[in-house]
C-alpha angles and dihedrals in degrees: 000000000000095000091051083055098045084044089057101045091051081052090065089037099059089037080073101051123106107167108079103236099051080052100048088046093061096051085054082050090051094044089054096047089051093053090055081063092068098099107040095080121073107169117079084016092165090056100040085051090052088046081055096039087053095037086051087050084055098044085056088060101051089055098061094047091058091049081061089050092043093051107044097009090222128179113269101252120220104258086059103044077051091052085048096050095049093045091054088057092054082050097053089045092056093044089050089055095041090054099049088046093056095042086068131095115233094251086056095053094049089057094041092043089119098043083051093047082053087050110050089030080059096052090042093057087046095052088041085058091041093050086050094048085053100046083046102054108043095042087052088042089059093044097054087043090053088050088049097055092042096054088039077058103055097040088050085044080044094047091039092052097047090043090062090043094055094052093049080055090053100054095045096045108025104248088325113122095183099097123273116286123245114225103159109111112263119270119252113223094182118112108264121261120271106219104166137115122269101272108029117118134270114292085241088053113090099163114109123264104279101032123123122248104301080250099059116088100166116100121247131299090028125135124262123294095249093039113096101156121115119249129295091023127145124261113285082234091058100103092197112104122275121276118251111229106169119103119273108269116234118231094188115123100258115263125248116222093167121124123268112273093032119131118258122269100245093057108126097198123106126275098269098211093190118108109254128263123280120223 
C-alpha cells in the first residue's frame, strides 16, 4: 500500500511544522493522497464515493486558504489551526479503515462487507460534519472580520473628525474648548424714545417743519398725487362723464371781411405785392 505509506509519512511531517503555509501545503499533499484512494475500495462503494466527494470539498477550501497565505503571509488563526486538527483526526480515522480493508483477503471481506459499510459510512458522516465545520467557520470568521473592520473604520472616520473639530476649537479659543464668550452689551429690541416737542415731526422724518410727506414733490397748494384732473373737476370717485370745459366750436363757413376784388381765400398762389393792371 504504497499511498497509505506516503499518507503516513505526510501525517508525521506535518506533526513537526510550525509556519503556517508549509503547514497548510502539506495538508493539500495529505488531502490529495486520500482522494487517490477513491477507487480501492468496492464495497460500500455509494458511501466511500460521498467520504471523497466531502474530503474533495475540503481539499477546495484549504487552497484557497493557502492563496490568502501565499498573498499577505499572514500568521494561521485559531479557528483555522482548530478546522486542521479535527480534520487530521477524520483523516486518521479513513486511512485506518482503508488499511484494514486492504489487509484483508477477498473471502474476508465478503464476509466483513457490513462491518466495512459501518465503517466507511462512519468516516463519510465525520467528514460531512468536518466539511461543514469548515464551510461555518470560516464563513463566520469573515463576517465578523468584515464587522471589525467596519466598526475599526467608523471609529478612525469618528477620531479624524473630532480631531479637526477640536482644532478648529483651538485656534478660535486658545486651548478652551467651553464655547467662545459673548461680551458685546445686550441688544435692545424696544421701540426708541420719542423725546420731541408736540408738533415736531415723525423720528423717521428728517424733512424740515413745513415741508410737505417725504413723498410729495408738488409745491404747495397743488392737487393730490394721485389727482390729475383740471380744476373744477369732479371727484375721481364720481363715475358720471367729464365735464367739457372748452369753448363751443363753431361749425359756420368762416366769414370774409376782405375787400371787393380780393382773391378768395382759398387761393394758394403768393401775395403779389404789384399794383394791378390797368386797362
Amino acid at each position: 500500500m504504497p499511498t497509505y505509506d506516503e499518507a503516513i509519512a505526510v501525517i508525521h511531517d506535518i506533526s513537526s511544522l510550525t509556519l503556517p503555509l508549509p503547514i497548510v501545503n502539506e495538508f493539500l499533499h495529505l488531502l490529495r493522497l486520500v482522494l487517490d484512494m477513491r477507487e480501492d475500495v468496492k464495497h460500500a462503494k455509494w458511501d466511500w464515493r460521498h467520504l471523497m466527494w466531502n474530503i474533495s470539498q475540503i481539499e477546495k477550501t484549504v487552497q484557497l486558504y493557502r492563496d490568502i497565505l501565499q498573498t499577505n503571509e499572514w500568521e494561521m488563526p485559531q479557528y483555522m489551526r482548530s478546522n486542521l486538527d479535527t480534520l487530521m483526526v477524520r483523516i486518521r480515522e479513513v486511512l485506518r479503515t482503508y488499511r484494514q480493508y486492504k489487509s484483508q483477503t477477498w473471502l474476508s471481506r465478503v464476509f466483513l462487507r457490513r462491518q466495512h459499510k459501518k465503517d466507511v459510512r462512519n468516516c463519510m458522516q465525520g467528514m460531512s460534519s468536518t466539511l461543514m465545520l469548515f464551510n461555518t467557520n470560516v464563513s463566520v470568521r469573515h463576517a465578523v472580520l468584515i464587522q471589525e473592520l467596519q466598526h475599526q473604520y467608523s471609529s478612525l472616520h469618528a477620531s479624524v473628525h473630532g480631531s479637526e473639530i477640536s482644532v478648529y476649537d483651538n485656534d478660535d479659543n486658545d486651548d478652551n474648548d467651553s464655547p467662545p464668550r459673548d461680551d458685546s452689551p445686550p441688544r435692545d429690541y424696544s421701540p426708541p424714545r420719542d423725546d420731541s416737542p408736540p408738533g415736531s415731526p415723525p423720528l423717521d422724518d428728517y424733512s424740515p417743519p413745513g415741508s410737505p410727506p417725504l413723498d410729495d414733490d408738488s409745491p404747495p397748494g397743488s392737487p393730490p398725487l394721485d389727482d390729475y384732473s383740471p380744476p373744477g373737476s369732479p371727484p375721481l370717485d364720481d363715475d358720471s362723464p367729464p365735464r367739457d370745459y372748452s369753448p363751443p366750436r363753431d361749425y359756420s363757413p368762416p366769414r370774409d371781411d376782405s375787400p371787393p376784388g380780393s382773391p378768395p381765400w382759398d387761393d394758394d398762389e403768393e401775395d403779389d405785392d404789384s399794383p394791378p393792371d390797368s386797362p
